[in-house]
N, CA, C and O atoms as a DFTB+ gen file, in Angstrom:
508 C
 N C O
     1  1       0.517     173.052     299.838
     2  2      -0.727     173.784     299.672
     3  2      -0.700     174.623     298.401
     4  3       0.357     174.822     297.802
     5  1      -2.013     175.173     297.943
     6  2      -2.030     175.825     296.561
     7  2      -1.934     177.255     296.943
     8  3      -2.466     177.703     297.959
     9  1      -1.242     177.962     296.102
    10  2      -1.090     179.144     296.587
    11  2      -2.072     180.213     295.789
    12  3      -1.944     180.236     294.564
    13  1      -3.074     181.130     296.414
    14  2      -4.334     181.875     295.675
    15  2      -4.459     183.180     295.849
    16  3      -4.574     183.664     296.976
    17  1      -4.452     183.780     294.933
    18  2      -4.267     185.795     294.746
    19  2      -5.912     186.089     293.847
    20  3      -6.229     185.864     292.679
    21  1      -6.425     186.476     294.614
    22  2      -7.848     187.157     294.126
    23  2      -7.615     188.616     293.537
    24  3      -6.972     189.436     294.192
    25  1      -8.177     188.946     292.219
    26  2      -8.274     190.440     291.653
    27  2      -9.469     190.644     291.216
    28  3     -10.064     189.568     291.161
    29  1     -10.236     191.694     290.807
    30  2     -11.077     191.910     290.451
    31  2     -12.147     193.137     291.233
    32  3     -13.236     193.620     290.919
    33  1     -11.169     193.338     292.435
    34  2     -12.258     193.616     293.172
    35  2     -12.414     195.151     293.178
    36  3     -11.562     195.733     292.507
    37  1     -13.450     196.030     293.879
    38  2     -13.460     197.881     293.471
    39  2     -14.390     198.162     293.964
    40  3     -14.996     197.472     294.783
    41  1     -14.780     199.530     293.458
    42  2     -16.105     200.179     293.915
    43  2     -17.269     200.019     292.867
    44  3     -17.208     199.666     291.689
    45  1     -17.780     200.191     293.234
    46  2     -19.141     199.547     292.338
    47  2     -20.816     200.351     292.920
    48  3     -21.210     200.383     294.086
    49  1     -21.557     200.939     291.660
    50  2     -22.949     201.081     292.498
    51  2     -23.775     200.316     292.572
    52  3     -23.762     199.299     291.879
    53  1     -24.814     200.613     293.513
    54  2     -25.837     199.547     293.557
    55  2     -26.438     199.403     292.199
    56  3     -26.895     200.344     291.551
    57  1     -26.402     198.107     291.801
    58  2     -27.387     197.315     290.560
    59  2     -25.636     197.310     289.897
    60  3     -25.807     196.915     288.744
    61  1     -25.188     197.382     289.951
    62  2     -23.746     196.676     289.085
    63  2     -23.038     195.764     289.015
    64  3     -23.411     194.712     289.535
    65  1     -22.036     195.815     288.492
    66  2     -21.329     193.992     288.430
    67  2     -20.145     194.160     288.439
    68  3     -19.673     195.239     288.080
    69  1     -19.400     193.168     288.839
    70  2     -17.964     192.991     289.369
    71  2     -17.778     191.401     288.856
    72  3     -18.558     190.475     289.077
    73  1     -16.585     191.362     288.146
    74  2     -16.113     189.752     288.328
    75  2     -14.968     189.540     289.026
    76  3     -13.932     189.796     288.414
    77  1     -14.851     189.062     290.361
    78  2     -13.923     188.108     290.729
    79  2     -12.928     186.848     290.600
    80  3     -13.122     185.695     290.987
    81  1     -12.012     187.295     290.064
    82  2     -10.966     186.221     290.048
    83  2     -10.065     185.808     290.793
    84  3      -9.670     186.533     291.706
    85  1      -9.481     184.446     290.570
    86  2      -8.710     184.051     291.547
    87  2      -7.694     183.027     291.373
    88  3      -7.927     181.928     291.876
    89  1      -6.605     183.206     290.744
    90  2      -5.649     182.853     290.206
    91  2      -4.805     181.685     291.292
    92  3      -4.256     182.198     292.267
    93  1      -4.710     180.323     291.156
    94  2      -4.037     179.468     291.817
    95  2      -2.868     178.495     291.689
    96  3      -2.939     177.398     291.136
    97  1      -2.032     178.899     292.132
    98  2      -0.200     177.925     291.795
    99  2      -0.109     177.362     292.724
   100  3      -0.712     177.590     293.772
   101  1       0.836     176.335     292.462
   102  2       1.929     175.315     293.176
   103  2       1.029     173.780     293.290
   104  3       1.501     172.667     293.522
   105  1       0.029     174.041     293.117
   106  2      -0.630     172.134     293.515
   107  2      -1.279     172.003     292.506
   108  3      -1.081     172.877     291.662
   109  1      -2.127     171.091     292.214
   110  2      -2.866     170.768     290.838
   111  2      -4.316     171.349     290.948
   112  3      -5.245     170.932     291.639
   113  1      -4.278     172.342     290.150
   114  2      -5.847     172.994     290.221
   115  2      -7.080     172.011     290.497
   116  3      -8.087     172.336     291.126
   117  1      -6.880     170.968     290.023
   118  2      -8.412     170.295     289.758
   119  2      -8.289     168.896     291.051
   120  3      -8.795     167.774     291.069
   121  1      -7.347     169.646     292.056
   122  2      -7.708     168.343     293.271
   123  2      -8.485     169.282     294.162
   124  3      -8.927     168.746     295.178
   125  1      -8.806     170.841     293.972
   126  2      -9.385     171.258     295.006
   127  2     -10.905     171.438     294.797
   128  3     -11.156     171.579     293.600
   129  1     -11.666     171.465     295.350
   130  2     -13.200     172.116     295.540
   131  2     -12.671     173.790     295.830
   132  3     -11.955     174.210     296.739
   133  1     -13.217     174.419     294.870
   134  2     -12.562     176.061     295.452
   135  2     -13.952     176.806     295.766
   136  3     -15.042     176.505     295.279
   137  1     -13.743     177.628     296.490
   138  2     -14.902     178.496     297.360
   139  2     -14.926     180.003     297.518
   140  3     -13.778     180.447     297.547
   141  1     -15.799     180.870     297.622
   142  2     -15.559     182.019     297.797
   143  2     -16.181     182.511     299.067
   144  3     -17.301     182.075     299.332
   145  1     -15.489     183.542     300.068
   146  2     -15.943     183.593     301.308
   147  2     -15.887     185.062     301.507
   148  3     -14.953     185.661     300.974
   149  1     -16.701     185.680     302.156
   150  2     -16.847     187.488     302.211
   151  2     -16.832     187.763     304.168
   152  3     -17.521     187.226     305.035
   153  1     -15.914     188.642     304.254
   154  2     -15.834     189.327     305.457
   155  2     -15.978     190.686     305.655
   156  3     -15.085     191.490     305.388
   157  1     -17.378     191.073     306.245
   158  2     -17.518     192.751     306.465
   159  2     -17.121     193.095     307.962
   160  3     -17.035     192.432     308.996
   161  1     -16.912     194.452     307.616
   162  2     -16.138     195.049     309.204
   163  2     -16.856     194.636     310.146
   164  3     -18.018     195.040     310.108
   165  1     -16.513     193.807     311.188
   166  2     -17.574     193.717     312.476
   167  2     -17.852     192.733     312.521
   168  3     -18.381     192.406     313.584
   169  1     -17.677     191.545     311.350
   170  2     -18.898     190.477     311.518
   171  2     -17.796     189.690     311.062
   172  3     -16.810     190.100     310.450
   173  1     -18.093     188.343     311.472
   174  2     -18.055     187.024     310.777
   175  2     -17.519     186.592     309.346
   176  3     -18.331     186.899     308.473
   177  1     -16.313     185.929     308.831
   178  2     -16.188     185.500     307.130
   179  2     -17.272     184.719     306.998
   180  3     -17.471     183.684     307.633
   181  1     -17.992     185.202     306.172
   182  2     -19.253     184.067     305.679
   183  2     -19.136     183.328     304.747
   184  3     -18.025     183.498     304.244
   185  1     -19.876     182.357     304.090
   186  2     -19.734     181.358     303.205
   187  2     -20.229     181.940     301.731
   188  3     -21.441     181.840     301.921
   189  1     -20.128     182.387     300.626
   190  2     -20.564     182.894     299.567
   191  2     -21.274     181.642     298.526
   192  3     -22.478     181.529     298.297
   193  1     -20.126     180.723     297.961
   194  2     -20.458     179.718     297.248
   195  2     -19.097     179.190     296.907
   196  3     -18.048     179.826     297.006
   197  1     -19.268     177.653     296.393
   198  2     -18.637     176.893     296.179
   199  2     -18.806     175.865     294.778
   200  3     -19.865     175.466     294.293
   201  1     -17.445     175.591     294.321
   202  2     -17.744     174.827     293.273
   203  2     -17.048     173.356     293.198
   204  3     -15.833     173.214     293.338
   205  1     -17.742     172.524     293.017
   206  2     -16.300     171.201     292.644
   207  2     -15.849     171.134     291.639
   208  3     -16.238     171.788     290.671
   209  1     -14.593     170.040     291.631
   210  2     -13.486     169.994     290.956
   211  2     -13.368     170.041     289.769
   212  3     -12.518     170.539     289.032
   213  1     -14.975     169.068     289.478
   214  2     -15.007     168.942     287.919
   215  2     -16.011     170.204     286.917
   216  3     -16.444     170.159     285.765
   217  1     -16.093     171.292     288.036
   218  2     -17.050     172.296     288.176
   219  2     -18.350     172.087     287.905
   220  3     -18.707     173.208     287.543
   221  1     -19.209     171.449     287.848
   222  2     -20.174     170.637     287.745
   223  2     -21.308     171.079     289.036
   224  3     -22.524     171.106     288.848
   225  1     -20.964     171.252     289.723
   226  2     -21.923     171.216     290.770
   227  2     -21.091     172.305     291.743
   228  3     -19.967     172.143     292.217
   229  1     -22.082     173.598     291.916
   230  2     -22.150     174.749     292.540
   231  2     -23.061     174.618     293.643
   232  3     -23.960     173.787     293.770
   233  1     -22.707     175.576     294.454
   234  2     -23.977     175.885     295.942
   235  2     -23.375     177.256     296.312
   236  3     -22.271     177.801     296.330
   237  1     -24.760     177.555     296.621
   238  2     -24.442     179.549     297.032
   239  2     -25.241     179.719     298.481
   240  3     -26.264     179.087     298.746
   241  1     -24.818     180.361     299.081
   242  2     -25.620     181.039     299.971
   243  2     -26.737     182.175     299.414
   244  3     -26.654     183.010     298.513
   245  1     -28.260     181.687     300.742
   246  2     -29.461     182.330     300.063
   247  2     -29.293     183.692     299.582
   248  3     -29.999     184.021     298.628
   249  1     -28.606     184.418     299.997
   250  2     -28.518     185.969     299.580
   251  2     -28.173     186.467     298.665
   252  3     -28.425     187.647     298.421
   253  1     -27.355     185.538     297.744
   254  2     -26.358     185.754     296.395
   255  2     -27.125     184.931     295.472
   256  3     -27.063     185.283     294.294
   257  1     -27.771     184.004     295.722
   258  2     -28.483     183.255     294.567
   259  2     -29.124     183.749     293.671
   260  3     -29.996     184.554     293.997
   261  1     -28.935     183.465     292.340
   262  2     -29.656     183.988     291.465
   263  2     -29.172     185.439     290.906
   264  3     -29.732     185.853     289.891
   265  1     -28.154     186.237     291.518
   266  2     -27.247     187.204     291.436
   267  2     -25.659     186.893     291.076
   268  3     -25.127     187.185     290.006
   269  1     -25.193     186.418     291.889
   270  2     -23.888     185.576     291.569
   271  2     -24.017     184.327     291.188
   272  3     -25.038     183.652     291.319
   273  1     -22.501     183.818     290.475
   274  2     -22.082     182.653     289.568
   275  2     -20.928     182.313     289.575
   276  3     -20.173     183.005     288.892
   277  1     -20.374     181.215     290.278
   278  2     -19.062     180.802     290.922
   279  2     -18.854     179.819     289.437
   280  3     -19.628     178.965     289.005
   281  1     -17.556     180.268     288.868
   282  2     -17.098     178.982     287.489
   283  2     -15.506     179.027     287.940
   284  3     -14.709     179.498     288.751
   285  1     -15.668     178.142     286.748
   286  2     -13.699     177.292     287.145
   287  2     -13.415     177.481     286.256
   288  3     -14.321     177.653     285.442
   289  1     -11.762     177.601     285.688
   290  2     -11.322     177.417     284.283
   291  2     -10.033     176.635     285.103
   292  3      -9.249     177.068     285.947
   293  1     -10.204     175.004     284.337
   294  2      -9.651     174.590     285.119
   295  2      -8.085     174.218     283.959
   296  3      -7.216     173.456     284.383
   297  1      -7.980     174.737     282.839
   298  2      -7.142     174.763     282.460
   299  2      -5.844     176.319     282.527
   300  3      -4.668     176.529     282.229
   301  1      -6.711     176.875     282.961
   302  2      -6.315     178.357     283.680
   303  2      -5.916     178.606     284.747
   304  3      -5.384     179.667     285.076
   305  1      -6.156     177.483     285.566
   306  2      -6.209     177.161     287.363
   307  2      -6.811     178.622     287.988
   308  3      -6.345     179.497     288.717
   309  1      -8.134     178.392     287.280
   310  2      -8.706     180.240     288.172
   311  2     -10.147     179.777     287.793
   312  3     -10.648     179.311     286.769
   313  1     -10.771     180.209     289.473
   314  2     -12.066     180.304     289.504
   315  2     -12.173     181.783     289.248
   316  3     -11.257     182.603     289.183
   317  1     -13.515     181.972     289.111
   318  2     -14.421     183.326     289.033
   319  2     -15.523     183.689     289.708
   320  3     -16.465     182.901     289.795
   321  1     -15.553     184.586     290.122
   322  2     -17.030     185.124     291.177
   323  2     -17.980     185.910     290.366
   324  3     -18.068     187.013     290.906
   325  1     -18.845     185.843     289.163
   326  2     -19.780     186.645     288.706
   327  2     -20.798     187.361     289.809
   328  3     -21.795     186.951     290.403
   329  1     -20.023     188.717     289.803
   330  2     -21.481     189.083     290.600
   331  2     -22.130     190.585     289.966
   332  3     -21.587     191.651     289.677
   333  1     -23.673     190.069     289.901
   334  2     -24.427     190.779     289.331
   335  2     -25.326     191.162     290.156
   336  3     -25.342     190.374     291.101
   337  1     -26.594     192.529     290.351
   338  2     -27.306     193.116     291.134
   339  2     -26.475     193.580     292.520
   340  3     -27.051     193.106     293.500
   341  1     -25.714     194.085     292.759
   342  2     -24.811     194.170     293.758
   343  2     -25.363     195.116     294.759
   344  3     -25.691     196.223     294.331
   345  1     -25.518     194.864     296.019
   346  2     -26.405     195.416     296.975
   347  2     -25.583     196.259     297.620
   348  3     -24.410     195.943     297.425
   349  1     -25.718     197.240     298.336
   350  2     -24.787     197.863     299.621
   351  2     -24.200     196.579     300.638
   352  3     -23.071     196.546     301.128
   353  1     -25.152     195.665     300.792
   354  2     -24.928     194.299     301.843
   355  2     -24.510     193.615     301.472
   356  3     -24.771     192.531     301.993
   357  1     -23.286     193.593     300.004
   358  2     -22.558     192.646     299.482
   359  2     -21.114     193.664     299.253
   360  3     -20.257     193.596     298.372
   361  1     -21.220     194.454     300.228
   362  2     -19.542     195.145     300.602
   363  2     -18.903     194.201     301.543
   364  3     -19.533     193.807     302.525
   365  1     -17.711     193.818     301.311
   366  2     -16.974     193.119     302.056
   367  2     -15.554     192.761     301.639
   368  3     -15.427     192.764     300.414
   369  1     -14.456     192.454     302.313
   370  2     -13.927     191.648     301.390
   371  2     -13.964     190.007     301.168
   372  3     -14.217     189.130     301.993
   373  1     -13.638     189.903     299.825
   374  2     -14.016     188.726     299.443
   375  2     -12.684     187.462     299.599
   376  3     -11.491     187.765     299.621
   377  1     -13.006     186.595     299.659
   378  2     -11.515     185.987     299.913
   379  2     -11.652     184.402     299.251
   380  3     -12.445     183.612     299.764
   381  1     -10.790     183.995     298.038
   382  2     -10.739     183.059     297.365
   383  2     -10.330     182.096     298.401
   384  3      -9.518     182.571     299.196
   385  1     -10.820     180.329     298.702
   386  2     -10.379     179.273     299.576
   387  2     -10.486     178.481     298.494
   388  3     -11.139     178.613     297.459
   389  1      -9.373     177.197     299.071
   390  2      -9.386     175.583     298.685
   391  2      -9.439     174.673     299.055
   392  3      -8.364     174.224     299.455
   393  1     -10.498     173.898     299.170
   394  2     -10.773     172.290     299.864
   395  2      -9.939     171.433     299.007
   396  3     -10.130     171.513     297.794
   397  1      -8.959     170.550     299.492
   398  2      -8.491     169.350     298.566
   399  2      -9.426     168.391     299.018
   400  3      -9.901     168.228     300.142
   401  1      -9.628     167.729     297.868
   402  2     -11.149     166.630     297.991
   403  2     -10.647     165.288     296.984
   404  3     -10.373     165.356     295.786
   405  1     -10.623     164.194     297.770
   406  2     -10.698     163.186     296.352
   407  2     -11.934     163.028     295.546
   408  3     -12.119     162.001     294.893
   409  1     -12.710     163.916     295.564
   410  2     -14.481     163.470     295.171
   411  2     -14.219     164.299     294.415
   412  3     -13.627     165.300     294.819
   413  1     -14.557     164.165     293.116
   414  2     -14.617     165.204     291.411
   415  2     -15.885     165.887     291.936
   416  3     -15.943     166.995     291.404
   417  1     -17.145     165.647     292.931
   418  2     -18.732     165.929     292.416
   419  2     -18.557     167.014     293.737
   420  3     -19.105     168.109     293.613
   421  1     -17.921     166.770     294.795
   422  2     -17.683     167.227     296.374
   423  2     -17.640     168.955     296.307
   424  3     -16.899     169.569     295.539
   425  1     -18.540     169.563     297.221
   426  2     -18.512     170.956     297.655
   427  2     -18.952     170.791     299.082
   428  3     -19.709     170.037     299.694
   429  1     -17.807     172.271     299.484
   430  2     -17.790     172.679     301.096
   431  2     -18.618     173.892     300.871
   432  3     -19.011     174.532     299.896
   433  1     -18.755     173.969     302.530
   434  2     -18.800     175.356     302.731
   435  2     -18.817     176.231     304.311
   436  3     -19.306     177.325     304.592
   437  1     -18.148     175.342     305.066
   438  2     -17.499     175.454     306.007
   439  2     -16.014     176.246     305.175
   440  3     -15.367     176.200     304.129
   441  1     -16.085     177.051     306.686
   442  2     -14.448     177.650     306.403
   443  2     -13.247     176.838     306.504
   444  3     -12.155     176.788     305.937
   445  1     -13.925     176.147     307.548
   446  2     -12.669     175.163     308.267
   447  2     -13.098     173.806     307.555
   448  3     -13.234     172.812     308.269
   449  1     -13.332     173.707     306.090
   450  2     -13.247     172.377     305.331
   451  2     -11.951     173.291     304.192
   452  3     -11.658     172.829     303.090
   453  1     -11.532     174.172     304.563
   454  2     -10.696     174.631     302.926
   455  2      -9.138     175.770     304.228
   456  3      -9.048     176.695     305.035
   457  1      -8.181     174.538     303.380
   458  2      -7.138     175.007     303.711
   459  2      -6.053     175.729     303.308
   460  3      -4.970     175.929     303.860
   461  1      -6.688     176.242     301.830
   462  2      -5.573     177.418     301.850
   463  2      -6.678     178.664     301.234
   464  3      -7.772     178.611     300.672
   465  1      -5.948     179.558     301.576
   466  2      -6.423     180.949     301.466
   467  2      -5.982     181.945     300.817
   468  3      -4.777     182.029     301.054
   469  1      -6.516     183.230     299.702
   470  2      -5.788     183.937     299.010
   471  2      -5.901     184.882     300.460
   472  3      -6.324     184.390     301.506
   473  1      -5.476     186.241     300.348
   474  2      -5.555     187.845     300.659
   475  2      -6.337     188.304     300.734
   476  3      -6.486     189.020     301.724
   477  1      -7.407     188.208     299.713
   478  2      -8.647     189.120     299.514
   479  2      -8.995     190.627     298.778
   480  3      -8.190     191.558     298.813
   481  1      -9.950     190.685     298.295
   482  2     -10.135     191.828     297.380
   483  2     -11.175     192.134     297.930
   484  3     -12.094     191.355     298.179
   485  1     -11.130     193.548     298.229
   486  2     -12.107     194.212     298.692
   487  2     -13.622     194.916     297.362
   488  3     -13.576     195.399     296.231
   489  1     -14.497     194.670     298.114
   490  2     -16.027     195.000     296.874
   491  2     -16.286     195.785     297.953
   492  3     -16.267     195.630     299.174
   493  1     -16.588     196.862     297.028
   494  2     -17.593     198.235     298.196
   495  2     -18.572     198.438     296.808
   496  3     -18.392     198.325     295.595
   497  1     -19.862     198.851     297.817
   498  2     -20.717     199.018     296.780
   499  2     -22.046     200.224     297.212
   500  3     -23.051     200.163     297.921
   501  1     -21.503     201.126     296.485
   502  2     -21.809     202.255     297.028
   503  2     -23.462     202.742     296.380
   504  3     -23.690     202.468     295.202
   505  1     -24.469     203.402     297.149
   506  2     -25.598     203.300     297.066
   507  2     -25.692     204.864     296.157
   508  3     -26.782     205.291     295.775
């Protein structure tokens, strides 16, 4: 499995920006579909967005669209979480995943399609 350490993450006010990174060793960066997933106290890890292999083709959940921007540097083996307009309802922590996929074009967004997992960096975003 690929092994994934997310940084980037802090306090932040509402209408600000944060970039998320997420640094990945031991397997070959560009066999995974990588994803970003947010868990607030109380609730559910939700699905944020996802990118494939050949980074080409992104999908976000409705709430982040048009605010956030999931990219790859796939010679870097590190995705990125652009997030811009940052709401109080985008406190959570965030947690870098990896789907291995033979499909270059392929995105998840199920939790349970991506089997390895960083730690997580916590985003608070204070009003």
């Amino acid at each position: 499995q690929v092994q994934l350490e997310e940084s980037g993450g802090g306090l932040v006010q509402a209408g600000g920006s944060l970039r998320l990174s997420c640094a990945a060793s031991g397997r070959t960066f560009t066999s995974y579909c990588m994803g970003w997933f947010r868990q607030a106290p109380g609730k559910e890890r939700e699905f944020v967005a996802s990118i494939s292999r050949d980074g080409i083709t992104t999908f976000y959940r409705h709430s982040v669209k048009g605010r956030f921007t999931i990219s790859r540097d796939n010679a870097l083996n590190t995705v990125y979480l652009r997030m811009n307009s940052l709401k109080p309802e985008d406190t959570a922590t965030y947690y870098c995943a990896a789907a291995a996929t033979d499909n270059s074009g392929t995105y998840f967004t199920r939790p349970t399609d991506f089997g390895s997992w960083g730690q997580g960096t916590q985003v608070t975003v204070d009003t």
